[in-house]
C-alpha positions in Angstrom: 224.9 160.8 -1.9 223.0 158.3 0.1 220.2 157.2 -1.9 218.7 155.2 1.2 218.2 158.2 3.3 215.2 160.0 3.8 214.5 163.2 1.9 215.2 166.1 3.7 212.1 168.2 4.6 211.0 170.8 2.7 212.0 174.3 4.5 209.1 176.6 4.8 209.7 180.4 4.6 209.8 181.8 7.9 206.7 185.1 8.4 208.3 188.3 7.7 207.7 190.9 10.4 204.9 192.3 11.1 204.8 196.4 10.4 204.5 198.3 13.5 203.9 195.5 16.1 204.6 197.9 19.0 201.3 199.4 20.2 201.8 202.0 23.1 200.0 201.2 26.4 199.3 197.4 25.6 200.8 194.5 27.4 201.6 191.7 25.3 201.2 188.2 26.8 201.0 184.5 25.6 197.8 182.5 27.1 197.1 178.6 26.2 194.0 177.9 24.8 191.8 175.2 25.2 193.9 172.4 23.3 197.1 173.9 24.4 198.1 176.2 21.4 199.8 179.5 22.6 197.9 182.3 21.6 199.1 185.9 21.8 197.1 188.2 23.7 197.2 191.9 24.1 195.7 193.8 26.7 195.3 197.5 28.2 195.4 198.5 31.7 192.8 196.9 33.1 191.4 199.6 35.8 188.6 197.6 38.1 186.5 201.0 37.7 186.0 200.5 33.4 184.4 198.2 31.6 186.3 195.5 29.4 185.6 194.7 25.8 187.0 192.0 24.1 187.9 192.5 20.5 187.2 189.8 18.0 190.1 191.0 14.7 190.0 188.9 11.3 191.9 186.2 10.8 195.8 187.3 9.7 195.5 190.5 10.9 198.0 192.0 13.8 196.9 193.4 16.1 198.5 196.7 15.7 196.0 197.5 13.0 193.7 198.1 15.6 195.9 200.9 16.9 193.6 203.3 16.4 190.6 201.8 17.8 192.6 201.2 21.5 193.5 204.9 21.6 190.1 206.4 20.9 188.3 204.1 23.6 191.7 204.6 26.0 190.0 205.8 29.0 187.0 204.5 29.0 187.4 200.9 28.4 189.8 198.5 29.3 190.6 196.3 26.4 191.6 192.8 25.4 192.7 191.0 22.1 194.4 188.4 20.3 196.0 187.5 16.9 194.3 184.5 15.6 196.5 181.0 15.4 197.5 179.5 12.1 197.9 182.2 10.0 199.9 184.6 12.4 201.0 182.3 15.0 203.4 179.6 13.3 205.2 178.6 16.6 202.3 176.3 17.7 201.1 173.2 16.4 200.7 172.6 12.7 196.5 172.0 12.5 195.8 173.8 9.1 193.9 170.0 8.5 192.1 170.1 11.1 191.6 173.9 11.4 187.8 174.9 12.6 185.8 177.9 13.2 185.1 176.6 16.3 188.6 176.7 17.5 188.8 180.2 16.7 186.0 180.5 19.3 187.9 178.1 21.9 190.7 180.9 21.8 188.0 183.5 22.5 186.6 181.6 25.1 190.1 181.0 26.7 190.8 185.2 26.9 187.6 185.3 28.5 188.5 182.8 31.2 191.8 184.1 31.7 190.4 188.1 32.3 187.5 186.5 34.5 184.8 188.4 31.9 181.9 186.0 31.5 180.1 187.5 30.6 182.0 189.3 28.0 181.4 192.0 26.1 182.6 191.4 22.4 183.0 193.6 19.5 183.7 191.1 16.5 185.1 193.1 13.6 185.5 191.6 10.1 185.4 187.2 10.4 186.0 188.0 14.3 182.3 189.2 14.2 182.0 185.1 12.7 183.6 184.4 15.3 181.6 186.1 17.8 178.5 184.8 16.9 180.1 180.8 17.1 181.1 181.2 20.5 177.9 183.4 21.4 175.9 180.2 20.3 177.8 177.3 21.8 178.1 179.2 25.3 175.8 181.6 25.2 176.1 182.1 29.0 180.0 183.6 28.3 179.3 186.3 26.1 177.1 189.8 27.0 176.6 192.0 24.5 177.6 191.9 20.8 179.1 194.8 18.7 179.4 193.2 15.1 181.4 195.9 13.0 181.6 195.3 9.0 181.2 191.5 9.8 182.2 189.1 7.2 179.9 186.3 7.6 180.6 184.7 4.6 176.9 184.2 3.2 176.6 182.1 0.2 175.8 184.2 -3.3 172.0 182.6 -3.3 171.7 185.1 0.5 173.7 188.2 -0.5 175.5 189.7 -3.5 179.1 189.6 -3.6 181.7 191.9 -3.5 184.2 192.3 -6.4 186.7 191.1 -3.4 184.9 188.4 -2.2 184.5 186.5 -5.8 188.2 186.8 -5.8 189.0 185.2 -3.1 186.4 182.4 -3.3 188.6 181.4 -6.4 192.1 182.3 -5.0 192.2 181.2 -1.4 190.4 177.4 -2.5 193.1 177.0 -5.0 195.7 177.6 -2.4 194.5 175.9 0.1 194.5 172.6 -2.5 198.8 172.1 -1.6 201.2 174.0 0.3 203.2 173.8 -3.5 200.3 175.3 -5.3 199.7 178.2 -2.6 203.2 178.8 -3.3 203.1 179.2 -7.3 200.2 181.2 -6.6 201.7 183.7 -4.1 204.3 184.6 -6.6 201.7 185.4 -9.3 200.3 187.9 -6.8 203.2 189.3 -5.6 204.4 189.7 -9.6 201.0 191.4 -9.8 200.9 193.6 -6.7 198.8 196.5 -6.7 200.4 199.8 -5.1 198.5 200.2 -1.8 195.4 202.3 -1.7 195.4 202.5 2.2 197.0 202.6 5.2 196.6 199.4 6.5 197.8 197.7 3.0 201.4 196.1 4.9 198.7 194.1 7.5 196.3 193.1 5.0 199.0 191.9 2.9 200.7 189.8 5.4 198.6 186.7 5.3 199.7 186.5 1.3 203.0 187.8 1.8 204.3 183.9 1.6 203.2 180.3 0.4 202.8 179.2 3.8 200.9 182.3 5.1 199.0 182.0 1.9 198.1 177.8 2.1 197.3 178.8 5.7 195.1 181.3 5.2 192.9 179.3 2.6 192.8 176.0 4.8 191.6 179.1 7.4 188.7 180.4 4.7 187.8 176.8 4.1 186.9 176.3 7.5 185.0 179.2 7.7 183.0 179.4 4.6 181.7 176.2 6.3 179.7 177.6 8.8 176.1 178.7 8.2 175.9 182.2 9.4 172.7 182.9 8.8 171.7 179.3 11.0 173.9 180.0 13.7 172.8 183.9 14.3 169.3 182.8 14.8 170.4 180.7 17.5 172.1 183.5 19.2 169.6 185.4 21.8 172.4 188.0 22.9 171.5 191.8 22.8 173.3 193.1 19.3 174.3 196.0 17.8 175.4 195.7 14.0 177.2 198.6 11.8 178.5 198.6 8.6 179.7 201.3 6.5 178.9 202.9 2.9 182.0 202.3 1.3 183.1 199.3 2.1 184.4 197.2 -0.5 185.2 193.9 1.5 181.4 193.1 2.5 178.3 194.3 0.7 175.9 196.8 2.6 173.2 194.0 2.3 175.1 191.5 4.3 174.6 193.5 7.5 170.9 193.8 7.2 170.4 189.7 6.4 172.5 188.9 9.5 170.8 191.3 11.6 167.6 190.0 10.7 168.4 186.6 11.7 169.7 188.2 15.0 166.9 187.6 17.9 168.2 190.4 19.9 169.3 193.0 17.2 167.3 195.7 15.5 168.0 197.6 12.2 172.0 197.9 11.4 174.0 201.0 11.8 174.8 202.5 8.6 177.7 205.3 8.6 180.4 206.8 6.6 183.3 205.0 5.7 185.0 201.8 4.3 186.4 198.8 5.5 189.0 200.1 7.7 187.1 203.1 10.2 186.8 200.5 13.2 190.7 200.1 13.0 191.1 204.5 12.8 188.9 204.4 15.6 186.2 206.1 13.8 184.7 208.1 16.3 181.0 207.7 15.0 181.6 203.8 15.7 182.5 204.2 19.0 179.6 206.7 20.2 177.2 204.0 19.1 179.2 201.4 21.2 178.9 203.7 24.1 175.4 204.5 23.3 175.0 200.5 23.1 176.8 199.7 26.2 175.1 202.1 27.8 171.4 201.9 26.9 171.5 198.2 28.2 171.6 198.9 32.0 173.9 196.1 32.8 177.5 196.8 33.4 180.1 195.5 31.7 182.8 193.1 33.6 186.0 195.0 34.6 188.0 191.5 34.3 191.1 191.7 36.1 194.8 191.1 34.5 195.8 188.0 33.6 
């Protein structure tokens, strides 16, 4: 063996597939953002006679989970989405050092320069409501209306009580976001202690710690976002707002929608109805009467966009 050669490079498991990718009646397309990182993009027929939302998913989730929600709004809406870089995408560049919230919102700024949609309307579910409200605040002039649905805005214990799943993550995802070896040790003590699933969307919210690498890049991901003041960056955002959130939802406490809606300029009291975590990705249909009611009782019409 040469002993003057260079190590080789450690080989990082490849992501596993994602279950049930194939969406019927979206187009699948790959858009560069503002730096130059593919992002994959999926979009409905866009009919020039419907408005277009945009929809904001969490970070690590495909967007296939949303199945539901493009099939109960198919029809009235034309719809566009992407999976969020790092964590799902590990073709593009390697950043997870650099990794910010704000180019979460560059990526949501580049779909809605592609589609032509400024002003956009957006319905941020989970972080992508986060993620809303950063881009909403930095260009306030790209985005219309904002449909925040079981937002996690990561707020700080001292603003809002914590869910049983959010103090275990705040101790998980730090720790493997420390060394791509310790994410690693860590993502074989969970898979070794793997629950047996308790919903239907238990394969796509595995994913992200279905490896070491989609587990380190998932925490330098929550990092990054825990960073932001939610609370700060709502009040900045003047944008007519409608937020929901859900009884039984064990992700993000009931509180938290009420605290960010009150920081909200342009929001009134939050939407309370039935349901956990997961009713925006059955396409719940109480959530999406309240969007049409919302989009509606506005007066302005949404952008059709146009097919990129």
């Amino acid at each position: 063996m040469d002993e003057t050669a260079p190590p080789a490079a450690p080989q990082r498991p490849a992501p596993r597939p994602a279950p049930a990718t194939a969406v019927p009646g979206l187009h699948a397309l790959s858009l560069e953002s503002r730096d130059g990182t593919p992002i994959a993009v999926f979009r409905t027929d866009m009919a020039p006679d419907r408005p277009t939302i945009v929809l904001a998913l969490p970070f690590g989730l495909r967007h296939a989970a949303a199945a539901g929600f493009f099939a109960a709004v198919a029809g009235r809406y034309n719809v566009v989405t992407w999976e969020s870089r790092f964590v799902l995408n590990f073709d593009g560049p390697s950043e997870t050092e650099t990794i910010t919230a704000d180019l979460h919102a560059d990526d949501l700024l580049a779909v809605i320069d592609s589609f032509d949609l400024a002003p956009a309307d957006v319905v941020g579910y989970c972080s992508g409501a986060g993620i809303a409200l950063v881009a909403a605040a930095r260009e306030p002039r790209r985005i219309g209306r904002l449909t925040l649905v079981c937002g996690e805005f990561m707020l700080p214990p001292s603003a809002c009580r914590q869910s049983g799943f959010q103090r275990e993550v705040a101790v998980v995802l730090p720790a493997a976001a420390s060394s791509r070896d310790d994410a690693a040790m860590l993502q074989e003590k969970i898979a070794d202690g793997a629950k047996p699933a308790t919903h239907e969307f238990h394969d796509f919210v595995a994913l992200p710690f279905s490896t070491g690498e989609h587990l380190y890049r998932f925490g330098r991901n929550y990092l990054a976002y825990r960073a932001v003041d939610m609370l700060a960056t709502a009040a900045t955002v003047p944008h007519e707002a409608l937020v929901i959130a859900t009884r039984r939802d064990e992700q993000v406490p009931l509180d938290n929608a009420a605290i960010v809606a009150g920081c909200l300029p342009g929001a009134g009291e939050p939407v309370v109805l039935d349901g956990d975590h997961y009713e925006l990705c059955r396409g719940n249909p109480d959530i999406t009467a309240e969007l049409d009611r919302f989009l509606a009782a506005s007066g302005r019409p949404a952008p059709a966009g146009r097919p990129a």
